[in-house]
C-alpha positions in Angstrom: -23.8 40.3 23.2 -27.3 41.9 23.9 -30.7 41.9 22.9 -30.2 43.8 19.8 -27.8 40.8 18.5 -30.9 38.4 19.3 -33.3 40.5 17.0 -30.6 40.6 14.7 -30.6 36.8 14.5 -34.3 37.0 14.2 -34.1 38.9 11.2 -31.5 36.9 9.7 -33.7 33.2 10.3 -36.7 35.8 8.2 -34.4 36.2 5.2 -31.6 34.1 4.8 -33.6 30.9 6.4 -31.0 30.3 8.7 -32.2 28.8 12.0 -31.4 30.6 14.8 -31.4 28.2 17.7 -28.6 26.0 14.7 -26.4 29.1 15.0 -26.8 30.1 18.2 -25.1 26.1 19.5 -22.7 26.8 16.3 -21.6 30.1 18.5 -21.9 28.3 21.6 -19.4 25.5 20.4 -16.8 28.2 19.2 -16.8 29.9 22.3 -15.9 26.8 24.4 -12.9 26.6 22.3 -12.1 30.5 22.3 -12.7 30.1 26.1 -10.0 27.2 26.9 -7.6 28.7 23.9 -7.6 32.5 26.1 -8.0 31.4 29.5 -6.0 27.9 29.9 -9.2 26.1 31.4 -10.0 22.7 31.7 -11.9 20.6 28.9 -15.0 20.5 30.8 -16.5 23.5 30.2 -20.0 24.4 28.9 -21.6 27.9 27.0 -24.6 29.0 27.3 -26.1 32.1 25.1 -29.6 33.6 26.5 -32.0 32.7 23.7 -34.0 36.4 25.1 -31.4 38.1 26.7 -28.2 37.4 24.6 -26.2 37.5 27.8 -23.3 34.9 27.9 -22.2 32.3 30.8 -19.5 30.0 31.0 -19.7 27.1 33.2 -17.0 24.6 35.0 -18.4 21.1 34.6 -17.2 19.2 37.7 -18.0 15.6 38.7 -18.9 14.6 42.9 -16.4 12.5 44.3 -15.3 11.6 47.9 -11.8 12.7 47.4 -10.7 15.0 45.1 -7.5 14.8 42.7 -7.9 17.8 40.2 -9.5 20.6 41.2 -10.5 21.2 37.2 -12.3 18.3 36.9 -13.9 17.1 40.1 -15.0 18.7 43.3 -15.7 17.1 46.7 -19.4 16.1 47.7 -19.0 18.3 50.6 -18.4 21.2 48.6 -21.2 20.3 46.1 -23.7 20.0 49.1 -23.4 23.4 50.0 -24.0 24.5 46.6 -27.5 22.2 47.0 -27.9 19.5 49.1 -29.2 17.4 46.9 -26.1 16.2 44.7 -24.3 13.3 45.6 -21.3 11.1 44.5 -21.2 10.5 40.6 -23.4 14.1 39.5 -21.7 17.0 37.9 -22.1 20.2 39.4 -22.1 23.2 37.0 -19.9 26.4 38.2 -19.8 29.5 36.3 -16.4 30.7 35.7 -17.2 33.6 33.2 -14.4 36.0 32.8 -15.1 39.7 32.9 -13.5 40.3 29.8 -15.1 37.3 28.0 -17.9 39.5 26.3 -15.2 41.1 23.6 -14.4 37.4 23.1 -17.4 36.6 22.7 -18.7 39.4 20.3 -15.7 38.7 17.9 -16.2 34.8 17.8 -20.0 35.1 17.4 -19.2 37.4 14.2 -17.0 35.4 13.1 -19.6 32.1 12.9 -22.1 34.4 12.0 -20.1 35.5 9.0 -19.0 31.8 8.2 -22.8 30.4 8.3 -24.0 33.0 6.3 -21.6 32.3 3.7 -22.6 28.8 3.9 -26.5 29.2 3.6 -26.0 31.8 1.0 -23.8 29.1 -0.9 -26.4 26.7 -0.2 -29.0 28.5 -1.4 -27.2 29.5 -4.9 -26.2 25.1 -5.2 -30.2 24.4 -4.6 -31.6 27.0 -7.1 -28.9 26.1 -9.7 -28.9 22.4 -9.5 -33.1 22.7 -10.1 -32.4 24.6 -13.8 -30.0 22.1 -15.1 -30.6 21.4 -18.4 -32.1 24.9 -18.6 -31.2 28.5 -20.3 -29.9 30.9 -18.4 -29.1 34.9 -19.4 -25.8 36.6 -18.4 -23.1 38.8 -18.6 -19.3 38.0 -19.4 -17.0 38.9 -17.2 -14.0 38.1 -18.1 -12.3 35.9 -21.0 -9.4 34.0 -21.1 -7.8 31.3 -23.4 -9.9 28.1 -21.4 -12.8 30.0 -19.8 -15.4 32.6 -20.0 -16.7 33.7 -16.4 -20.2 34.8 -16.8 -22.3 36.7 -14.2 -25.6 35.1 -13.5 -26.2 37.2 -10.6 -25.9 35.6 -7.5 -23.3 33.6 -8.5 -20.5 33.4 -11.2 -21.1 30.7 -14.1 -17.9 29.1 -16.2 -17.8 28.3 -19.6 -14.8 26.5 -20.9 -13.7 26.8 -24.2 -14.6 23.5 -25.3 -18.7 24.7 -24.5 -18.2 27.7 -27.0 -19.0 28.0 -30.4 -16.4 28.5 -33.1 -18.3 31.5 -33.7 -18.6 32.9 -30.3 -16.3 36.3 -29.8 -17.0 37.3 -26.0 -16.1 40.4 -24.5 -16.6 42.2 -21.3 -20.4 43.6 -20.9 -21.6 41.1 -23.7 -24.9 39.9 -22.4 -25.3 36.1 -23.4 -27.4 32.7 -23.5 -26.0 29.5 -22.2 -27.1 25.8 -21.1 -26.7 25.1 -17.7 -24.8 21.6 -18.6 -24.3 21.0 -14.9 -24.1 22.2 -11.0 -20.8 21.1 -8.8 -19.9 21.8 -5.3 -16.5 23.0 -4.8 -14.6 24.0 -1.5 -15.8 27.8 -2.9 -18.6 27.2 -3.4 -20.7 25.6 -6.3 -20.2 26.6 -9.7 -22.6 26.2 -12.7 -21.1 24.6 -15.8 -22.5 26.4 -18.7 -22.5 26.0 -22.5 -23.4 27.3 -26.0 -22.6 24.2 -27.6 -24.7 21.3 -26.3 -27.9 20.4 -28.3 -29.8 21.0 -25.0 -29.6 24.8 -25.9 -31.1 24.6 -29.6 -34.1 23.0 -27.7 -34.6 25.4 -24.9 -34.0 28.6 -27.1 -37.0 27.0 -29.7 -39.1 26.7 -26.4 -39.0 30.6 -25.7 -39.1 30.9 -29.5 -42.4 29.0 -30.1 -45.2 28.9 -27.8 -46.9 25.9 -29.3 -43.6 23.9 -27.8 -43.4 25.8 -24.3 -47.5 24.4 -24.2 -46.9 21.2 -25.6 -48.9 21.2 -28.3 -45.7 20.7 -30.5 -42.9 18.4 -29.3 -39.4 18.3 -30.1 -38.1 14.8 -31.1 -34.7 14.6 -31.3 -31.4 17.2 -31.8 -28.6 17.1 -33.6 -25.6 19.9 -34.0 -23.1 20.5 -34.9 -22.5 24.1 -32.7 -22.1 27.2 -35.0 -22.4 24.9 -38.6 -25.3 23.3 -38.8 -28.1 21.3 -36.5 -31.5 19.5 -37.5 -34.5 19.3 -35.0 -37.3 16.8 -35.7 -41.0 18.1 -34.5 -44.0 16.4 -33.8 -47.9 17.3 -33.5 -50.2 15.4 -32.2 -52.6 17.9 -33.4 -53.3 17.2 -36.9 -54.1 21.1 -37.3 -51.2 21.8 -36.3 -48.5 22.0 -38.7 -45.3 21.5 -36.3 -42.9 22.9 -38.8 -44.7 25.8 -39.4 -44.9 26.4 -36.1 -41.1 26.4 -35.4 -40.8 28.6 -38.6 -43.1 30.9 -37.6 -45.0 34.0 -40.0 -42.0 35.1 -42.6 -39.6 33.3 -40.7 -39.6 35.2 -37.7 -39.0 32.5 -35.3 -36.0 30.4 -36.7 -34.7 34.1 -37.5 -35.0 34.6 -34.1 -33.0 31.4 -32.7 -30.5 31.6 -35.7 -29.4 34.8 -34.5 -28.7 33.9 -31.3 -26.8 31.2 -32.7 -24.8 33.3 -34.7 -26.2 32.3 -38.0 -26.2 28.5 -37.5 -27.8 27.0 -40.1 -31.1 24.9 -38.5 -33.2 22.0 -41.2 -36.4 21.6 -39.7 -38.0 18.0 -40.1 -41.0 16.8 -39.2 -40.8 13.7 -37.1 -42.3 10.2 -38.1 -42.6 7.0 -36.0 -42.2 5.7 -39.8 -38.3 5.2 -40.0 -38.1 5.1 -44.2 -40.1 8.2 -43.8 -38.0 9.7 -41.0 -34.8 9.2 -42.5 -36.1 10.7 -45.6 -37.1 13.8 -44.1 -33.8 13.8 -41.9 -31.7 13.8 -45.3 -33.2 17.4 -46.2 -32.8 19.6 -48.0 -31.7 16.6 -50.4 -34.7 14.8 -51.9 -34.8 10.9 -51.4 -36.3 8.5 -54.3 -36.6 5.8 -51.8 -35.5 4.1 -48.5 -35.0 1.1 -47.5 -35.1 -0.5 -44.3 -32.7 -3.1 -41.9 -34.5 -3.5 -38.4 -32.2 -5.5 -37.4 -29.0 -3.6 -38.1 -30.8 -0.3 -37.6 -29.5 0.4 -40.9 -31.3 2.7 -43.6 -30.1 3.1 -47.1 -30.9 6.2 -48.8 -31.4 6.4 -52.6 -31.3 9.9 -54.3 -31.2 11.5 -58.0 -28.3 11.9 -59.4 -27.9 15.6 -58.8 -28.8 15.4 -55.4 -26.2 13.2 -54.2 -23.8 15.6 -52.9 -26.1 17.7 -51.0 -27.6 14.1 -49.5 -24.1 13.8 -48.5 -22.6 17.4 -47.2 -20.0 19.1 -47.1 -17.2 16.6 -45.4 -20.3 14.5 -45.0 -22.6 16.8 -42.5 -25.7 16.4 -43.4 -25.4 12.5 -43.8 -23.6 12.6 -40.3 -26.2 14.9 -37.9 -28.9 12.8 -39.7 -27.8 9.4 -38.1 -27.4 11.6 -35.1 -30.8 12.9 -35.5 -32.7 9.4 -36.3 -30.2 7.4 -34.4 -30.0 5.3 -37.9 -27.0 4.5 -39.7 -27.6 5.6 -42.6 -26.2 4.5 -46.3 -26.7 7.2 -49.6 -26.7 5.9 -53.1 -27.3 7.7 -56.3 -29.9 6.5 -58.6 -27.4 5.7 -61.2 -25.8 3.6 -58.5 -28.4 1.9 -57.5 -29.8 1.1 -60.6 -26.3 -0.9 -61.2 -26.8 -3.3 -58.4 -30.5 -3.5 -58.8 -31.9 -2.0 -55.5 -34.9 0.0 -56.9 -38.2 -0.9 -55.7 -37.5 -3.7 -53.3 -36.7 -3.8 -48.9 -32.9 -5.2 -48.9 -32.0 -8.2 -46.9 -28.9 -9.1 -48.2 -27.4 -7.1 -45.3 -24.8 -10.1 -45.6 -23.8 -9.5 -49.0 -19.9 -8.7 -49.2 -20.4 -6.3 -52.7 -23.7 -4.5 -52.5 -22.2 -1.2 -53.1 -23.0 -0.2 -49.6 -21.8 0.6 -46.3 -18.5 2.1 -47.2 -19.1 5.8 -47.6 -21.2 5.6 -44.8 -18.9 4.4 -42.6 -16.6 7.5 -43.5 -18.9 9.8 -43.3 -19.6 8.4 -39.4 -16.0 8.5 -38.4 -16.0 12.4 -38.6 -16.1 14.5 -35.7 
């Protein structure tokens, strides 16, 4: 080793923010063991690189004693005086006992850490700035696909997303450029790898963010999501601005926006609601496109019951119950839907129910089904 591999570590402390003086005793520890593994020495031995000079020197570590018993280990105080007459009995004197042909050694072991440290600040480096976007959208290409994972290229690293993160609706191929949620960051003996997917709700509000400026700026906020990936979702918005209409502003002029995010999505279906800190009013609005006569409220049970026109029943209710279902995900109410006609017949028109103990109200059976689903 020379100069030039000094100003080579120089330059690799500049851009890869590896400290050199760190790899420098990382080489100096691997050559003590390449040292005694070549040359048969004794465990005592130290290594010292020239932090200017890059020249190596290996050196005998030997303690002072009166009478000697291993010649690897210890060396009389006689022998040490001449050396400099001021050791005596218990020092160590330091001998070097550098091999002519250590320098080859010495070249291929300092690559070698070189190499291995590299690696590890590179991998490092990729953890740090991955584990900061969780929760985050990310833009990449597919690699490869098989039946339990798509490998996506983020550039300086490889992402994975595993089936269960795709959309029904997702078809990935080779070259297909794509948008994913960065679910989560792990370290693995090769390195970390970023957990990606298309299905968490997480990705609906990120891809409105880039959508709608008014959200990236905070003038609009998003509430709550629910989906249900490559079906349907609902968002609920909220302005604190009362010139600013929130849905409108997800919308955007003809549409443009939710165009925008739907396509990404693959035609996903997205109801927009505005949020209330009202929960009859919320729930209401969470039940589009259906319209709701009325709603009445259980604090206590967290409960809402819905009550809607006749015709408007099954589109209250969804298909296999999805629209009931993402909008108790959405409000975080359980929520019971009644026809008028069905209400009417148990008399719960125009009054707050709290006969929540009542064994035969009508309610809380369809509900309950609709709830189970997946």
């Amino acid at each position: 080793m020379n100069v030039d591999f000094i100003e080579a570590l120089d330059q690799l402390e500049k851009e890869k923010g590896i400290d050199k003086d760190t790899l420098l005793e990382a080489i100096e520890a691997a050559l003590i063991s390449g040292y005694k593994r070549n040359f048969n020495s004794a465990p005592n031995v130290r290594v010292e690189i020239g932090r200017d000079s890059g020249e190596v020197h290996v050196y005998a570590r030997k303690n002072v004693v009166e009478s000697v018993n291993d010649n690897r280990l210890e060396i009389s105080l006689d022998a040490a005086v001449d050396i400099d007459g001021s050791y005596q009995v218990g020092d160590v004197v330091e001998i070097e006992v550098t091999p002519r042909e250590f320098g080859r050694i010495a070249a291929q072991t300092a690559k070698q850490v070189v190499t291995q440290r590299i690696r590890e600040a590179e991998r490092s480096i990729i953890y740090t700035q991955f584990s900061d976007r969780e929760e985050e959208i990310v833009t990449g290409v597919v690699q490869r696909v098989d039946s339990r994972v798509a490998y996506v290229d983020l550039g300086q690293t490889e992402a994975v997303m595993p089936s269960a993160e795709q959309m029904p609706t997702d078809k990935f191929r080779p070259g297909d450029r794509v948008k994913a949620f960065i679910t989560r960051v792990e370290r693995t003996t090769k390195g970390p790898q970023v957990v990606l997917s298309r299905t968490h709700p997480g990705l609906l509000k990120r891809l409105f963010e880039l959508e709608v400026p008014e959200i990236f700026e905070g003038v609009v906020e998003v509430k709550s999501v629910a989906r249900e990936a490559g079906h349907r979702s609902k968002i609920a918005v909220y302005s604190a601005d009362p010139d600013v209409d929130p849905i409108g502003a997800c919308v955007g002029a003809r549409g443009i926006r939710v165009q925008t995010v739907v396509g990404e999505l693959h035609g996903e279906k997205v109801d927009i609601i505005k949020w209330s800190d009202d929960p009859a009013e919320y729930v209401s609005s969470a039940l589009s496109p259906a319209k709701v006569t009325e709603v009445h409220i259980q604090e206590e049970e967290k409960t809402a019951r819905a009550i809607v026109p006749d015709h408007q029943l099954s589109l209250a209710i969804g298909k296999e119950g999805q629209n009931a279902r993402l909008a108790a995900k959405l409000t975080g109410w359980k929520i019971d839907i009644k026809s008028e006609a069905q209400a009417a017949e148990i008399g719960m028109f125009g009054r707050i129910s709290d006969d929540a103990d009542d064994e035969d109200d009508g309610f809380g059976t369809l509900a309950d089904d609709w709830l189970s689903e997946p």
